[in-house]
NUKOL-550859 format. One line per field, with one value per atom (N, C-alpha, C): residue in one letter; atom name; x, y, z. Coordinates in steps of 0.001 Angstrom, whole numbers, plus 500000, padded with zeros to 6 digits. Example, Ala and Ser with C-alpha at 12.3 -4.5 7.8 and 13.67 -1.06 7.14 Angstrom:
2
rest = (A, A, A, S, S, S) $
atom = (N, CA, C, N, CA, C) $
u = (513190, 512300, 513200, 512850, 513670, 512900) $
v = (494310, 495500, 496700, 497750, 498940, 500030) $
w = (507800, 507800, 507800, 507080, 507140, 507870) $
end
This chain:
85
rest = (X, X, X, X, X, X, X, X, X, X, X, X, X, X, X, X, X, X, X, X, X, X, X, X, X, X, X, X, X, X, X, X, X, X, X, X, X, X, X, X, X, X, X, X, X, X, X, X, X, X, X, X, X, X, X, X, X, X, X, X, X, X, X, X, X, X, X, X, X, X, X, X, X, X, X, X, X, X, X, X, X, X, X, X, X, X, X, X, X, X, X, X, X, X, X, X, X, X, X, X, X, X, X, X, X, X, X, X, X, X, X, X, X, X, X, X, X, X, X, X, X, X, X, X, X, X, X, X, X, X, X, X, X, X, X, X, X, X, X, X, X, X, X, X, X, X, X, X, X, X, X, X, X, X, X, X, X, X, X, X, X, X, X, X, X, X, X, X, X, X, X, X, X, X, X, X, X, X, X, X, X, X, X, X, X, X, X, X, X, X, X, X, X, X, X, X, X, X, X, X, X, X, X, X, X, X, X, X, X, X, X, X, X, X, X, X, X, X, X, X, X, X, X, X, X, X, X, X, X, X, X, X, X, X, X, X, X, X, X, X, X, X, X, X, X, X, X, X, X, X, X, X, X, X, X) $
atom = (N, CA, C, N, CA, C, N, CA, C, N, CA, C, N, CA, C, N, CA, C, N, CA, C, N, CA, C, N, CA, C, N, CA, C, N, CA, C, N, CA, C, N, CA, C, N, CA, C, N, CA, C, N, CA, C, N, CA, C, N, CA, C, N, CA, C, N, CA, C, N, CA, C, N, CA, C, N, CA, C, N, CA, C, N, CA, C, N, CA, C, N, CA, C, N, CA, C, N, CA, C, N, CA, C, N, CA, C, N, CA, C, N, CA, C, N, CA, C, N, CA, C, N, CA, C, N, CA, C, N, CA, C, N, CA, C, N, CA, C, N, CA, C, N, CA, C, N, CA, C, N, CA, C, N, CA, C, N, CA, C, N, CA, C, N, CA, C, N, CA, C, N, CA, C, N, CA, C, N, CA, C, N, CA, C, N, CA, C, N, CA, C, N, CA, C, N, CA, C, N, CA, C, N, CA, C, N, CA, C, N, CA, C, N, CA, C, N, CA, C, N, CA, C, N, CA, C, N, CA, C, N, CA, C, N, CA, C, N, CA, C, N, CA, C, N, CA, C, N, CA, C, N, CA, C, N, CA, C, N, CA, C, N, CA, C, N, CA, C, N, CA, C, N, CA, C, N, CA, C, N, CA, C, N, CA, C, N, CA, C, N, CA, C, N, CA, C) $
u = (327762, 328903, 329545, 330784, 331688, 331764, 331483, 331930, 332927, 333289, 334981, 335223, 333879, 334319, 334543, 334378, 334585, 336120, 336198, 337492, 337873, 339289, 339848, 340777, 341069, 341402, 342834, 344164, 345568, 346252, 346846, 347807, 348979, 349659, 351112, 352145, 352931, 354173, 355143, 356459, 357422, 358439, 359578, 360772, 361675, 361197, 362466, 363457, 363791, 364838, 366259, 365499, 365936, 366545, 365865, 365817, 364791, 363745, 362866, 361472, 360750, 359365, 358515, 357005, 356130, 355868, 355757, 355206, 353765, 353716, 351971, 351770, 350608, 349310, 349819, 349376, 349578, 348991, 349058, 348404, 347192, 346183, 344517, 344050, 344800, 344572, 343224, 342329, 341169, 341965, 341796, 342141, 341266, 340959, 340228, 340564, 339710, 339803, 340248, 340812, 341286, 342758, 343147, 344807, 345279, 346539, 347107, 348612, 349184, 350840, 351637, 351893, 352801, 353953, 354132, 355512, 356572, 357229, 358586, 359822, 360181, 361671, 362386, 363470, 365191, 366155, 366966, 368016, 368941, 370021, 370762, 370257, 371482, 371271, 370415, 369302, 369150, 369285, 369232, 369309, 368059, 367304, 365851, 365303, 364284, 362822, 361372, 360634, 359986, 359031, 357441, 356037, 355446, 354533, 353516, 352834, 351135, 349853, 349181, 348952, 348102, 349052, 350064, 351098, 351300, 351002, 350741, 352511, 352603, 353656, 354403, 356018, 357029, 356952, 356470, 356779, 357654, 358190, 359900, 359277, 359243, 359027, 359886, 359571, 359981, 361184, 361961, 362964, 362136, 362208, 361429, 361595, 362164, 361919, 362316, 363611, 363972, 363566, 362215, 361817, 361463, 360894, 360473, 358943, 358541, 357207, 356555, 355322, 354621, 353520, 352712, 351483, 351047, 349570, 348828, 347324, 347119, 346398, 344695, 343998, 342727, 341707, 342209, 341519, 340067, 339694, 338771, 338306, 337192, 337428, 337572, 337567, 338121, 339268, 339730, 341002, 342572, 343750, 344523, 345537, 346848, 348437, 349311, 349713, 351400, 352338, 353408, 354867, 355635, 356975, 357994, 359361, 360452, 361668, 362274) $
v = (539815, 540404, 539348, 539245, 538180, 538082, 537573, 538103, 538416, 539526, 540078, 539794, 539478, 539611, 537977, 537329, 535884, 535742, 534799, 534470, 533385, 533220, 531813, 531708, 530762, 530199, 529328, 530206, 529976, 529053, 528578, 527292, 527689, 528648, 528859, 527935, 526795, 525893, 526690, 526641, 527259, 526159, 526436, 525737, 526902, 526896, 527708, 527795, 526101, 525603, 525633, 526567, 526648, 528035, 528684, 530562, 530530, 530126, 530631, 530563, 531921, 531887, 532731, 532248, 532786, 533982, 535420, 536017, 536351, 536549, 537079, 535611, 535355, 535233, 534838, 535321, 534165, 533046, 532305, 530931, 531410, 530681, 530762, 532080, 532805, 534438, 533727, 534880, 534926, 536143, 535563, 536496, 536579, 537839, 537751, 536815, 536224, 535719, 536332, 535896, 536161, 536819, 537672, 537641, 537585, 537245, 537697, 537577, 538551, 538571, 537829, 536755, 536129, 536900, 536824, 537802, 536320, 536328, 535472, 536027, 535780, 536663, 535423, 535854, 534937, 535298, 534458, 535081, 534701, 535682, 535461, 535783, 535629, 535835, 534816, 534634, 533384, 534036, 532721, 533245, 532491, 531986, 531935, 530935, 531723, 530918, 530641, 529684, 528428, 528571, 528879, 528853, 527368, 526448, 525872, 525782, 525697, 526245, 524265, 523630, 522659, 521143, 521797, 520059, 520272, 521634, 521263, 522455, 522410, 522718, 523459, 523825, 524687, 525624, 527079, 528531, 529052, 529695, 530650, 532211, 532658, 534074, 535111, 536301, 537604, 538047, 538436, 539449, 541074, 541300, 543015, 543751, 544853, 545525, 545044, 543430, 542715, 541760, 541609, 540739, 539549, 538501, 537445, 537542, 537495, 537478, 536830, 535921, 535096, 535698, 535823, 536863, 535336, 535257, 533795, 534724, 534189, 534383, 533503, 534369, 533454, 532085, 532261, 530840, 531297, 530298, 530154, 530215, 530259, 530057, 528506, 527876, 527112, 527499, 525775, 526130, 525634, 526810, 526194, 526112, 525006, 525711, 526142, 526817, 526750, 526391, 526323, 526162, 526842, 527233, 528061, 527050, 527161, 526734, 527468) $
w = (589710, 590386, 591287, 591268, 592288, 593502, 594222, 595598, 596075, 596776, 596903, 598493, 599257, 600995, 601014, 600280, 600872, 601147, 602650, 602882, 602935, 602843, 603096, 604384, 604639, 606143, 605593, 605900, 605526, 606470, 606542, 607719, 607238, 607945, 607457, 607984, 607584, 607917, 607632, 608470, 608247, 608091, 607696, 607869, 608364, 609853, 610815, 611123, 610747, 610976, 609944, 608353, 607435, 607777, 608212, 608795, 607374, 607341, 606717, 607344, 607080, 608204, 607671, 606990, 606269, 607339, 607174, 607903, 607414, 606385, 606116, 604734, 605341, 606360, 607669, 608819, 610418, 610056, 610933, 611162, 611437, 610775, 610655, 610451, 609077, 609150, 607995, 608085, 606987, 605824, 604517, 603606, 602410, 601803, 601112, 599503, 598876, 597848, 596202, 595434, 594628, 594183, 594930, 594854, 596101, 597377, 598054, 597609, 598500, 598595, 599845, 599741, 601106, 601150, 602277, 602239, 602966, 603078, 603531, 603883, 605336, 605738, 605950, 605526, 605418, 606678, 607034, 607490, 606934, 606798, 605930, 604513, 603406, 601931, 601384, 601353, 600491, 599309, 598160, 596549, 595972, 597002, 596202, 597322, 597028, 597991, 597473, 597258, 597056, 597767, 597398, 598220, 597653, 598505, 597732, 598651, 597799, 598435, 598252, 599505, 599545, 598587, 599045, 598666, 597260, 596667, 594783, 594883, 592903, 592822, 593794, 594020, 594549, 593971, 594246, 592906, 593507, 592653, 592781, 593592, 594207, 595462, 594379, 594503, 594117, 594983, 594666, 596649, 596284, 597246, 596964, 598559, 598984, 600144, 601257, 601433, 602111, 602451, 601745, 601989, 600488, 600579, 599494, 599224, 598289, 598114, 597141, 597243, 596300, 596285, 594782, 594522, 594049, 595209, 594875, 594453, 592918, 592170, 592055, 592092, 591566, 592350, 593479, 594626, 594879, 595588, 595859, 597697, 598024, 599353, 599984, 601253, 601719, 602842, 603106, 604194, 603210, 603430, 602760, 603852, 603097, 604344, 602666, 603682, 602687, 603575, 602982, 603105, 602207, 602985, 602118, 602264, 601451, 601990, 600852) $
end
């Protein structure tokens, strides 16, 4: 059986200066392993927004409920950051 309580340790970077600002995870949130949902708020219209987890690819965010969202799949535990722009 997998372990489902293990957590990971998130570093959220923002580009605020963009009006873009990861809200979920906080800075040094513990989350459980294997799927989460970042959420990302805009100001203003953006027409697309951009997650990457640990310097590796840019992925394209969902819009949903006013807000942006990236469904990060399948990790492991450890410490990660993201960034959005």
């Amino acid at each position: 059986m997998a372990a489902t309580t293990a957590k990971t340790t998130t570093t959220a970077k923002t580009a605020a200066a963009k009006g873009v600002c990861i809200d979920y995870p906080l800075n040094n949130d513990n989350v459980y392993c294997g799927h989460y949902g970042f959420r990302i708020g805009t100001v203003g219209n953006s027409e697309w927004v951009k997650v990457s987890v640990n310097g590796g690819p840019w992925q394209h965010c969902r819009r949903a409920n006013g807000y942006w969202w990236y469904d990060w799949w399948n990790f492991q535990t450890g410490s990660f950051f993201a960034e959005a722009l």
